[in-house]
N, C-alpha and C positions, 0 to 999 in steps of 0.2 A: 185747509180749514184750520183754526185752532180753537183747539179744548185745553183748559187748564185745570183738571181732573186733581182732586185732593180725597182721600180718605171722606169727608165731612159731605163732600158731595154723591156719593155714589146713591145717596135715597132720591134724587131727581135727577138726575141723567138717563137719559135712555139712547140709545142707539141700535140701527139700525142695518143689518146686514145686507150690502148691494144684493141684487135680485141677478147681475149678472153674472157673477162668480159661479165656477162648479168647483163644486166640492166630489172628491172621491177617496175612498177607503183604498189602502195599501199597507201591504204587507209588512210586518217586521218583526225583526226576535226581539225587540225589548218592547212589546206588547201593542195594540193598535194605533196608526197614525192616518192622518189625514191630509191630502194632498188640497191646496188653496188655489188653484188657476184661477186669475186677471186676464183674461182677456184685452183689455182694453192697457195696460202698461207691460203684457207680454211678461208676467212674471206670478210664481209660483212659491209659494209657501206650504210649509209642513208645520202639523200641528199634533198633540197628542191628544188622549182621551180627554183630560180636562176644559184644555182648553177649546175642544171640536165641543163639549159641552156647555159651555160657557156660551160660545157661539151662535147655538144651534135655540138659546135665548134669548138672542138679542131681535125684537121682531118691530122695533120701535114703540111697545109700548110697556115691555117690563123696566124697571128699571135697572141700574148696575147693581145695585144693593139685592135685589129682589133677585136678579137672576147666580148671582153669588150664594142668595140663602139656598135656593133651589138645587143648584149644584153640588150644596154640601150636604145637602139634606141625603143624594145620591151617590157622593163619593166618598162619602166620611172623612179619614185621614188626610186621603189624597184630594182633596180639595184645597180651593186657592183663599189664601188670607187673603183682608181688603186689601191691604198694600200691592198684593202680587196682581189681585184682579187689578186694583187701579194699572199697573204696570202693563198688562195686556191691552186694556182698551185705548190706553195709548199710542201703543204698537198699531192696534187697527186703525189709530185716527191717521198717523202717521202714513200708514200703508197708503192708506185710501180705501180699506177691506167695509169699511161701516161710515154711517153719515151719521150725525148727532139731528136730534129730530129738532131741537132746544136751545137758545141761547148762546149759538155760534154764528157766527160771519163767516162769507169764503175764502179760500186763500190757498196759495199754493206754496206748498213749506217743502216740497218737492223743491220745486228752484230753487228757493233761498240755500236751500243746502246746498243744491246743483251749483252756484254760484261760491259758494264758499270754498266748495271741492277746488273750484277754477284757481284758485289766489290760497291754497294752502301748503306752504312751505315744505311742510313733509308730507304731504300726499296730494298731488294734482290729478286729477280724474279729466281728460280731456278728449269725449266724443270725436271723431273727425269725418264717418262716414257710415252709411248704410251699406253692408258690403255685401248684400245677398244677391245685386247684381252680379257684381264682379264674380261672387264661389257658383253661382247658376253658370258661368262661363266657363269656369273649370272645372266643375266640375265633369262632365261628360268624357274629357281628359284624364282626368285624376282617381275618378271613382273605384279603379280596380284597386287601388293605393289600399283600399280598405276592406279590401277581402281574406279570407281566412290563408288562400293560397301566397296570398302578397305577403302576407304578418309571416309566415312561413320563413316563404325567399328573405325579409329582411331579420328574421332572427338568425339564417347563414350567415347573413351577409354582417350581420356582428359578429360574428365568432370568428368568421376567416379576418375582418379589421383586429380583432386583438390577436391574432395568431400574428399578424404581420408585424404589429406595434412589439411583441414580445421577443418575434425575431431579429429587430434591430435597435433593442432597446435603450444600449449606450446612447447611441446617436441622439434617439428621440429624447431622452432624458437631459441627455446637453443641451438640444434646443431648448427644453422646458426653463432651465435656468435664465434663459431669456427672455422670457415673453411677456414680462414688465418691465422689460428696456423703454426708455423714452424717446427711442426710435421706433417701438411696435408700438408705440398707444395705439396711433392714428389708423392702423391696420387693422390692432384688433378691434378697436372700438366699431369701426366699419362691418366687420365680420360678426360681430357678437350683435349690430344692429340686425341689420341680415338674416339672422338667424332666427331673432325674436320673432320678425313679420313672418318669416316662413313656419315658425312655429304656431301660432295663431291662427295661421292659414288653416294649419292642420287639425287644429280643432276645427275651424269654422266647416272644412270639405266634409271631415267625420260626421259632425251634425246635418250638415245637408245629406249628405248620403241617406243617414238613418230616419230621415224624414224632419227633420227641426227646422229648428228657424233660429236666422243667426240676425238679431235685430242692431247689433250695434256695433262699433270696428274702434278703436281710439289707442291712446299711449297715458298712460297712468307715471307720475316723477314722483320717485323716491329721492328724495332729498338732491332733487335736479334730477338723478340718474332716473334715463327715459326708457321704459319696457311696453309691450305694445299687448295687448288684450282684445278680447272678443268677446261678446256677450252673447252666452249658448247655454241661457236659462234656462231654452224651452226644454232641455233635455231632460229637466226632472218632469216633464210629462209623459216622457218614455214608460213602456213599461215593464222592460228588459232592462235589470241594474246592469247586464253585461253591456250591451248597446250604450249605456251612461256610462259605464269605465272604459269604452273604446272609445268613446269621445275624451273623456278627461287625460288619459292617455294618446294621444291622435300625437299631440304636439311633440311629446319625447319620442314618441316612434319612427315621425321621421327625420326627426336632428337627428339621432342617434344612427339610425341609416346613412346620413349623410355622412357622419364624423365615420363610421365605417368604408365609404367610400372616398373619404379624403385618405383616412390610413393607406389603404391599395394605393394612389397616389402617389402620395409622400415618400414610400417604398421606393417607388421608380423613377421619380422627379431628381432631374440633377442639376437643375437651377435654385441656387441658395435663396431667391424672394419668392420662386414657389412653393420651397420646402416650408418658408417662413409663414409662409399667408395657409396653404394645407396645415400645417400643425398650427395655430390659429383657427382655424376650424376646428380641427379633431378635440383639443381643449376646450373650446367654448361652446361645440355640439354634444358633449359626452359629459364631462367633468362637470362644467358650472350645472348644468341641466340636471344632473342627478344629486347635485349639494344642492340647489333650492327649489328644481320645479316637483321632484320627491320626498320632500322633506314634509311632511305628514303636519309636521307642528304647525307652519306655515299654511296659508287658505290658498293655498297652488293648487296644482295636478294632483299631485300626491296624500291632500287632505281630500279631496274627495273622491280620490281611488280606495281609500281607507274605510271611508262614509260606505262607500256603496257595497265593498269587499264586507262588510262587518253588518251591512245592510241595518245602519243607527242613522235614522234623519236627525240631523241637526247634532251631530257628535261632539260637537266643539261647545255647543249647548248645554247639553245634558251631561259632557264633560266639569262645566263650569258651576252648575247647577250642585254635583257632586262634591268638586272645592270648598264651596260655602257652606254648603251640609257639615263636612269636614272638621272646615275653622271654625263653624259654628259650635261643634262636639266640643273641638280642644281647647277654644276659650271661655265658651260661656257653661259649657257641659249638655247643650240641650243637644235630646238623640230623636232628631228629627230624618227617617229612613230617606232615601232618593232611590227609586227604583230603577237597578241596571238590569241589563241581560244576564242568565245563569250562567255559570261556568267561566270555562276562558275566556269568553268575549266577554264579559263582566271586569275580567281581571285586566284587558287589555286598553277602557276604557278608563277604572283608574291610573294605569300608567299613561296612561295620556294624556289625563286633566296635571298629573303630578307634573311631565315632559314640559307640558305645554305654558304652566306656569314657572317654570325656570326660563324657558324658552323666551315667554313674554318679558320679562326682566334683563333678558341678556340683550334682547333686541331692541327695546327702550333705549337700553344704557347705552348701545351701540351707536343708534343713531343720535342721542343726542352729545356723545362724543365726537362723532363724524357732523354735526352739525358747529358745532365750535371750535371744528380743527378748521372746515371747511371755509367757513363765514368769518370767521374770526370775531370782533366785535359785535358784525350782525348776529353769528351763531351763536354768543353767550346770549343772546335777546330771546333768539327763538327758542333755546333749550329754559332758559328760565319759564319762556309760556308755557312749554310743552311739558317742564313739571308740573306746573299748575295744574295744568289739563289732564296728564296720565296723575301726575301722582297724590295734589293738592286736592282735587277733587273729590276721590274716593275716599283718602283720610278724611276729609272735614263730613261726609257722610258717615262715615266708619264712626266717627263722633258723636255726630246727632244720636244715633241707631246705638251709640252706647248709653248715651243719656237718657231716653229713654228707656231703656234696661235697668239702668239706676234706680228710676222712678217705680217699678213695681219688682227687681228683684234683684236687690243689691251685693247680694252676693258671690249672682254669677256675673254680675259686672264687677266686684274685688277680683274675681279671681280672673279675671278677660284684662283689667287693669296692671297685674300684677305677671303675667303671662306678655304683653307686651310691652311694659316696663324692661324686663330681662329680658328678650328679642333684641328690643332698641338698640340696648347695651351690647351685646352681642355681634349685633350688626356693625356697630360703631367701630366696634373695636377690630374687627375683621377689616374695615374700611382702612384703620388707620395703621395700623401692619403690612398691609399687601401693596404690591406696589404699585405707584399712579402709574393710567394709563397713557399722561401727558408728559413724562420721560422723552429725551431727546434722546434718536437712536444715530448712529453713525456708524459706515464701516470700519472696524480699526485691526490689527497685527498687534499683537505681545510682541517686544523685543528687550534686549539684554541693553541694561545701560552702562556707559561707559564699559563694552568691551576690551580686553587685553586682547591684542595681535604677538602672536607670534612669528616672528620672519628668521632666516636663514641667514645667522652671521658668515659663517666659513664655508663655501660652496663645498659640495660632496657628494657622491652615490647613497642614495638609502639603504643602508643594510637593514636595520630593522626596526617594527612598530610597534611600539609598547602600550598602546590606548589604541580605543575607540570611538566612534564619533555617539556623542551623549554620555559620555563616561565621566564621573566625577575624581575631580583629581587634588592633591592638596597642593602646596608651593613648592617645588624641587622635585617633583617627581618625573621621572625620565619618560618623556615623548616617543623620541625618536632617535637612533643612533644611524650620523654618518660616516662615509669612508672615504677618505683623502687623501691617498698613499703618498702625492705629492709632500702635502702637507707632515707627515707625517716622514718621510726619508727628509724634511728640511729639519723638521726639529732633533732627528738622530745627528744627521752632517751639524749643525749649529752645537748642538754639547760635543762632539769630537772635535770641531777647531776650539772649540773654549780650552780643553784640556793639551790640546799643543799648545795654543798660547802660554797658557800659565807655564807648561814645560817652557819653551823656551825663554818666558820674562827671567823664571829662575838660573838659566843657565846666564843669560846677560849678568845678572845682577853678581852671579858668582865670578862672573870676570872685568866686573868693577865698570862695567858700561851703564853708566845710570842713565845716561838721555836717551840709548836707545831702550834700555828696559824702561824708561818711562810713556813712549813710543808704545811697544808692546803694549802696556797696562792698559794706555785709551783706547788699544784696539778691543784689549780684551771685553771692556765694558760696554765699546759696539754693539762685540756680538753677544755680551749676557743682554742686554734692551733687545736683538735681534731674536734670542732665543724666548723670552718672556711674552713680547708677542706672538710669538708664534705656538707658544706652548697654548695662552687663554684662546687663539682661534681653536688649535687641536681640541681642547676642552668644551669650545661650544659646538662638533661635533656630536656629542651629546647633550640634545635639547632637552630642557626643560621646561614644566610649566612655573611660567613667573608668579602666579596667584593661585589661588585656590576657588574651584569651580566648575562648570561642565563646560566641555571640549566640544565643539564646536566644528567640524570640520566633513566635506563626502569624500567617499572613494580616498579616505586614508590609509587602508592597508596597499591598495595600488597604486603607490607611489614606491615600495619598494623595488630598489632596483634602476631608478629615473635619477639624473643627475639636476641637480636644483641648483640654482646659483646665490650667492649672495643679492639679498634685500627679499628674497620668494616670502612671499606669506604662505605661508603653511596652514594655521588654523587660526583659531580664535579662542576664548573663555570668555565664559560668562557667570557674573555671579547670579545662584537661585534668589539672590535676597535684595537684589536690585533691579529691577526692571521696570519699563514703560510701555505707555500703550503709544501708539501710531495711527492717529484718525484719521482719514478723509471727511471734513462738516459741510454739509452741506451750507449754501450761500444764503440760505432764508434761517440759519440755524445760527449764524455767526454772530450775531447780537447777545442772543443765551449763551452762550460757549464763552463770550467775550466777557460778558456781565462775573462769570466765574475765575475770570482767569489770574483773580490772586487771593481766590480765598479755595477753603479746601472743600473739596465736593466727594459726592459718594458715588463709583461706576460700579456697573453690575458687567461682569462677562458674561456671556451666552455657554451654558457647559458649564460653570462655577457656582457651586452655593454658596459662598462667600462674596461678598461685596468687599470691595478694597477703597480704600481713602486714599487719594490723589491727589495731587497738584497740577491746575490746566495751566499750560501754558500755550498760546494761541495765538500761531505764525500765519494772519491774512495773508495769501498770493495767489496775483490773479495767473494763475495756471490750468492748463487743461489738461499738466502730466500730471502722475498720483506719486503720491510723496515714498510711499513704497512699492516695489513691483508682486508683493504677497497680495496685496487688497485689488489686482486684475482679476478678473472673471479668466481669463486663459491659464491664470496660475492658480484657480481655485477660488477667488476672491467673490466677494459681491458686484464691483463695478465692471460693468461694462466698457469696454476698450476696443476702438479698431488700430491699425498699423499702421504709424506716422511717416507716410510716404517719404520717402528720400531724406531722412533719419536711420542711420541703422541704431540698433538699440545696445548703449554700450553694456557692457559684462555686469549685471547682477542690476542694470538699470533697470527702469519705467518701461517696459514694451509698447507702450501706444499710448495715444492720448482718449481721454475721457468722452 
């Protein structure tokens, strides 16, 4: 049906509370509420004192104005302004809870939405099956699954799983590094499917068990990504919150079973694809499951294990309810109370509404980041709606709701004006400091540019080492001394024939034989050329470093003692104040990377608070080896590599291909 309900109208509308609904009173610490059963759509609403009073006038012949005076005339404070009443009766037109006696046509605004749900981008809602067939057939099977002896056995049967994952934890930690390899999508995706159905299951068997009714089975897409749901309303008909937290619960209890009995597994498996597809489980039944099906923020497991733990209907309500209270205080100054629970549950409800609005803003932004990495062209379309939608919206209300503020009290609208003014500012500026999250990432290596090589002129024994590897050294300073006794008896023999020679050239000369002491003479110059070389090898004997910089080299003290030959590389230097980075870009990234490659761009290392100013230079090859063997996954790196069959892999090369 539609109602088009304004403030101006609440003096002739009247509406009508179905006659088939029960209403029932239920417990709570943050003072009475009231349970809404539909029969007829299988669905259950909560409501508080106001509004069960509000309600409880609608008989189709007061009207909305009339039943609002009445109400306030009973609730004082806590009664609803017209705005807030128009706001409810909406809610009930919507529901389907009340029929307008007046001035409406019929219609079903249920589908249109249901239809909308079908074809929306970031949230698909997609019915597939009534499954109470199917859990009546398992159940009779499964039913012990939910007894207090079972919950038992499977809280061993967690602890002996992390006892086992703790006792081999290198292992399992190495495979972790892999399990966004582009070789496990497809496995895990398959596994983490899997898991979803059987997680749903387990809610749906729980509810059956405890006497519910499970009326609806489908797959709900997050931004494409497809997660499977159950609809196990009836359980807030329960009357045991525990009964409602063994259902909202059902579903982590036996993933997390399982991912304990994949651990046992995984243990003793010594085939490397069942190691791989077991830890694929154990990850995607334990880990992902307790980062979002418990995360309280989130309308998962874990917000209404929270709900029924803290026994607050509609927490996420009366959380938000709180907020605007709040912002109301800080901007306009009005101190209009929101009634919480005493004590700690009071204090754990503000921290909730505070969690849950950071929360909502980090998830927004998320998704409509992952909508424009995703879609690309189409993604900027749908993130520009979906500002509209989350964030255009509200501010252009935020707007109105100020301007009339204006109009009867302008000076809590100056100071709401001037309070969001510096926000804005604030905001902006935090925005434009921090860094985008549309950053090109790649794996890459620091390396030393234009290296100096030190190699081994004069072959020799190591006698001794005078550095270390990372040791900083300046230009001449002594490396390494060798020993070449060879070398070393040539240059003693070489100056004892010099010193005969010139004996005997002089004895020639004194017997007036010029042509043989001229003879002599060439000889002797031989051997000083003979001796001069042999002197600068004896000298480079002791190495030094040519540059100034760090040394470079392993296992330099063990090499004393080892005979090294002429051309040996020894080590290397590096200067600290030149170096490069070493990427791997990925092939849908080569266009950006290219676009930059002759002007100067800004990188950020991962570990460095400094950003460094660079020059890209950007070598396309169609290769599937990595341009260094540091960025392999076997060597520490991010890429994944297996072992380039009948290739051996040369000395300080690529080990495998990509």
């Amino acid at each position: 049906m539609h109602l088009n309900l304004s403030t101006r109208e609440l003096d002739r509308v009247q509406l009508k509370l179905r006659d088939d609904l029960m209403i029932r009173p239920m417990p709570s610490v943050d003072g009475a509420t009231y349970q809404i059963e539909d029969p007829v759509a299988v669905r259950f609403y909560r409501v508080g004192q106001a509004e069960y009073l509000l309600l409880s006038l609608l008989d189709g012949r007061t009207t909305l104005a009339e039943a609002v005076s009445i109400s306030a005339r009973q609730l004082g404070r806590d009664a609803f302004s017209e705005q807030e009443a128009t706001s409810v009766a909406i809610w009930l037109v919507d529901t389907g809870l009340v029929t307008p006696t007046e001035g409406t046509s019929p219609a079903k605004p249920q589908a249109s939405t249901s239809l909308a749900s079908w074809f929306n981008p970031f949230w698909m809602k997609w019915p597939l099956l009534k499954p109470e067939g199917l859990l009546d057939l398992l159940l009779p099977a499964t039913r012990w699954l939910f007894s207090a002896p079972a919950l038992l056995a499977m809280v061993i049967l967690w602890i002996t799983g992390v006892v086992a994952i703790l006792g081999q934890w290198e292992p399992f930690w190495n495979d972790t590094r892999h399990i966004f390899s582009s070789n496990n999508w497809m496995t895990l995706a398959a596994v983490w499917l899997g898991l979803k159905v059987v997680h749903e299951l387990g809610h749906g068997l729980c509810c059956r068990a405890h006497g519910g009714r499970v009326t609806e089975m489908g797959v709900v897409f997050v931004l494409l990504a497809p997660m499977a749901y159950v609809d196990v309303t009836s359980t807030w008909g329960f009357r045991s919150r525990w009964n409602r937290m063994h259902v909202a619960a059902a579903g982590m209890i036996i993933e997390l079973s399982i991912a304990a009995m994949a651990a046992l597994f995984w243990g003793e498996s010594s085939s490397p694809f069942m190691r791989q597809i077991l830890h694929n489980v154990i990850i995607s039944a334990s880990l992902t499951t307790l980062l979002f099906n418990l995360n309280p923020l989130m309308r998962f497991d874990g917000y209404f294990l929270l709900e029924d733990l803290l026994d607050i209907p509609n927490l996420g309500t009366t959380a938000a309810r709180w907020s605007h209270a709040k912002a109301a205080r800080i901007f306009y100054g009005d101190h209009r109370p929101v009634p919480l629970p005493a004590g700690w549950i009071g204090g754990i409800v503000r921290s909730y509404a505070l969690g849950a609005s950071i929360w909502r803003l980090l998830v927004t932004g998320s998704l409509l980041t992952g909508a424009a990495i995703m879609f690309h062209g189409a993604g900027l379309i749908l993130a520009v709606a979906a500002i509209g939608l989350w964030y255009v919206k509200p501010a252009v209300e935020t707007l109105m709701t100020w301007i009339q503020r204006w109009s009867r009290d302008r000076l809590s609208a100056t100071r709401a004006a001037l309070l969001s003014t510096s926000l804005t500012i604030f905001v902006a500026s935090a925005l434009f400091w921090l860094p985008s999250p549309f950053q090109r990432r790649a794996p890459a290596i620091v390396e030393y540019a234009d290296l100096a090589t030190v190699r081994i002129d004069a072959p020799g024994f190591v006698e001794t080492v005078h550095v270390i590897n990372g040791q900083v050294v300046d230009a001449g300073t002594l490396i390494i001394r060798l020993r070449n006794e060879e070398l070393t008896a040539r240059v003693t023999d070489l100056e004892l024939a010099i010193l005969q020679s010139i004996a005997k050239r002089t004895s020639l000369m004194n017997r007036r034989e010029v042509a043989a002491a001229q003879i002599e003479r060439r000889q002797q110059q031989a051997l000083e050329e003979q001796l001069a070389e042999s002197q600068r090898k004896a000298e480079t004997l002791n190495v030094r470093a040519p540059v100034a910089g760090r040394v470079l080299a392993r296992r330099l003290p063990d090499q004393v003692g080892n005979y090294l030959k002429s051309g040996v590389e020894l080590l290397v230097i590096g200067d600290e104040n030149h170096k490069e980075l070493i990427a791997s870009v990925d092939q849908r990234d080569l266009e950006a990377f290219s676009d930059q490659s002759t002007a100067t761009g800004r990188i950020r290392v991962c570990g460095l608070d400094h950003r460094t100013t660079s020059q890209f230079h950007v070598e396309p090859r169609a290769s599937t080896r990595l341009p260094h063997p540091a960025l392999a996954a076997t060597h520490g790196g991010m890429v994944d590599v297996v072992a380039d069959e009948g290739k051996p892999t040369p000395p300080g090369g690529d080990p495998g291909g990509v």
